[in-house]
PAFILO-814721 format. One record per residue (C-alpha): residue number from 1; residue in three letters; z, x, y. Coordinates in steps of 0.2 Angstrom, whole numbers, plus 5000, padded with zeros to 4 digits. Example, Ala and Ser with C-alpha at 12.3 -4.5 7.8 and 13.67 -1.06 7.14 Angstrom:
<recs>
num|residuo|c3|c1|c2
1|ala|5039|5062|4978
2|ser|5036|5068|4995
</recs>
This chain:
<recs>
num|residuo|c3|c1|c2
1|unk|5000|5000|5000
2|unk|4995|5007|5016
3|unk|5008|5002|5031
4|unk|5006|5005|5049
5|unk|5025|5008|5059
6|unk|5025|5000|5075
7|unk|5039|5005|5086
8|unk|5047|4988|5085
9|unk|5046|4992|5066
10|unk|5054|5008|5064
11|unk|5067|5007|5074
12|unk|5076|4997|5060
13|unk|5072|5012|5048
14|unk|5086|5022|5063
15|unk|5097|5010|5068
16|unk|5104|4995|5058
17|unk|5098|4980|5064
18|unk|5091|4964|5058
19|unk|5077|4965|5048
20|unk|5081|4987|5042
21|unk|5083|4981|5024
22|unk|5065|4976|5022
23|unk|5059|4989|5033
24|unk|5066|5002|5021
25|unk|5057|4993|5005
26|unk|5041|4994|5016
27|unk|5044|5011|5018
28|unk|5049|5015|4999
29|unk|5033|5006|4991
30|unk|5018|5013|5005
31|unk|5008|5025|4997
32|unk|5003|5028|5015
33|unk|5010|5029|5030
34|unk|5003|5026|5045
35|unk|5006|5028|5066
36|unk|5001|5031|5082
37|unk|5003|5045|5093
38|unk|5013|5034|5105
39|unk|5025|5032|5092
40|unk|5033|5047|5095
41|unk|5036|5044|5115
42|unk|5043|5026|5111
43|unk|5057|5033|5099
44|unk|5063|5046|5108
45|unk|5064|5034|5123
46|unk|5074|5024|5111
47|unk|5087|5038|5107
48|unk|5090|5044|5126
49|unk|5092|5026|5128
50|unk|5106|5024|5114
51|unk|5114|5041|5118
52|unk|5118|5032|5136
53|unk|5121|5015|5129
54|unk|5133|5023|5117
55|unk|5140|5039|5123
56|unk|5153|5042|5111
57|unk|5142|5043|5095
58|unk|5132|5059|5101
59|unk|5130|5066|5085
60|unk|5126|5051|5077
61|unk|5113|5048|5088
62|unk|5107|5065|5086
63|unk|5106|5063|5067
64|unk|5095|5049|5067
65|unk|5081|5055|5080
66|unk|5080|5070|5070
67|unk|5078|5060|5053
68|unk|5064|5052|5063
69|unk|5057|5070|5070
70|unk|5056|5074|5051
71|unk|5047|5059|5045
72|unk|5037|5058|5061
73|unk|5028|5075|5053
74|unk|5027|5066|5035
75|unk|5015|5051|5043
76|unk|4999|5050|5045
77|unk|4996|5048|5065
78|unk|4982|5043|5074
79|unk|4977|5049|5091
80|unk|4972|5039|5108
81|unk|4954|5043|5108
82|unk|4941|5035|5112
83|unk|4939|5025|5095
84|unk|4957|5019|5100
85|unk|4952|5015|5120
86|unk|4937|5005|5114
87|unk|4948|4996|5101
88|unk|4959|4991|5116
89|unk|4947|4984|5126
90|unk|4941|4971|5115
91|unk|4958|4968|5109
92|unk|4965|4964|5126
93|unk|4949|4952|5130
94|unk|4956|4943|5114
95|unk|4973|4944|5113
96|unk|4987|4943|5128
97|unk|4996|4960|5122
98|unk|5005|4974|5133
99|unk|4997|4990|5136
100|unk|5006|4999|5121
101|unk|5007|4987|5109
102|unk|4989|4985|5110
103|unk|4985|5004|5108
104|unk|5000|5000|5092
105|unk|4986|4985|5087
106|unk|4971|4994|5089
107|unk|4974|5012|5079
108|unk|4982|4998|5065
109|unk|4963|4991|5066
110|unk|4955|5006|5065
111|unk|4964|5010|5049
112|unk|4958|4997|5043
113|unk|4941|4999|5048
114|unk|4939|5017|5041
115|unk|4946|5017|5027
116|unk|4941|4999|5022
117|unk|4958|4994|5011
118|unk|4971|4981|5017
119|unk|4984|4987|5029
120|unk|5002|4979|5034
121|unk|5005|4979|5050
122|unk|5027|4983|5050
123|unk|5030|4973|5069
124|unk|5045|4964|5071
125|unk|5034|4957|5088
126|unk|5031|4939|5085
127|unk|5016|4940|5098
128|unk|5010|4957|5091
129|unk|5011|4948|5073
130|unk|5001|4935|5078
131|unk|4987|4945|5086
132|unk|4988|4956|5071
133|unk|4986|4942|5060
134|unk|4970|4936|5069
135|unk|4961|4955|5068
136|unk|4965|4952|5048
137|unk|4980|4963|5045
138|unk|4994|4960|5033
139|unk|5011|4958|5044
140|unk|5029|4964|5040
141|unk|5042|4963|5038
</recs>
């Protein structure tokens, strides 16, 4: 099974949250796993911003963005390129998305589109889900 992290996704890989559990088993059973380049700048945003929501777990904080660093090197991650811009454009004439989830959406399609096989779409964005649904992506969790 091929999956494609989103941010909103991943982030339950981290910290515990509603929805980590199935996260993880997505995770587990992928025999490829899949990102964008963006990824990385949205995580780390999310870390800074848990080190100053929560300052007394440093370490802990710590420990979790460097498990992500590490699998951040394990996934397969697709750059913002033209393929990617292009995708975006037609995305955002179909869909009413946000800048990055649509660059999230459109590297998710061109997965698809290259490699020709089914690919889930791990989003916990219900408008993301929906738009992903429509370009004939498997949503998760």
């Amino acid at each position: 099974m091929i999956v494609f992290f989103d941010t909103s996704a991943i982030v339950k890989r981290y910290l515990a949250e509603t929805g980590s559990d199935a996260v993880g088993e997505l995770w587990s059973n992928a025999s490829l796993i899949v990102a964008s380049h963006l990824l990385y700048a949205e995580m780390i945003a999310t870390f800074a911003r848990k080190r100053r929501e929560e300052p007394k777990n440093p370490a802990t904080i710590a420990q979790m963005q460097d498990a992500f660093r590490a699998d951040f090197q394990t996934m397969t991650r697709i750059a913002i390129d033209d393929d990617v811009h292009r995708r975006v454009d037609e995305l955002l004439a179909r869909h009413p998305l946000r800048g990055a989830d649509a660059v999230h959406l459109a590297s998710a399609v061109l997965v698809h589109d290259v490699l020709q096989e089914q690919v889930t779409f791990a989003c916990a964005d219900v408008a993301l889900v929906t738009a992903a649904r429509a370009e004939g992506l498997t949503a998760a969790p």
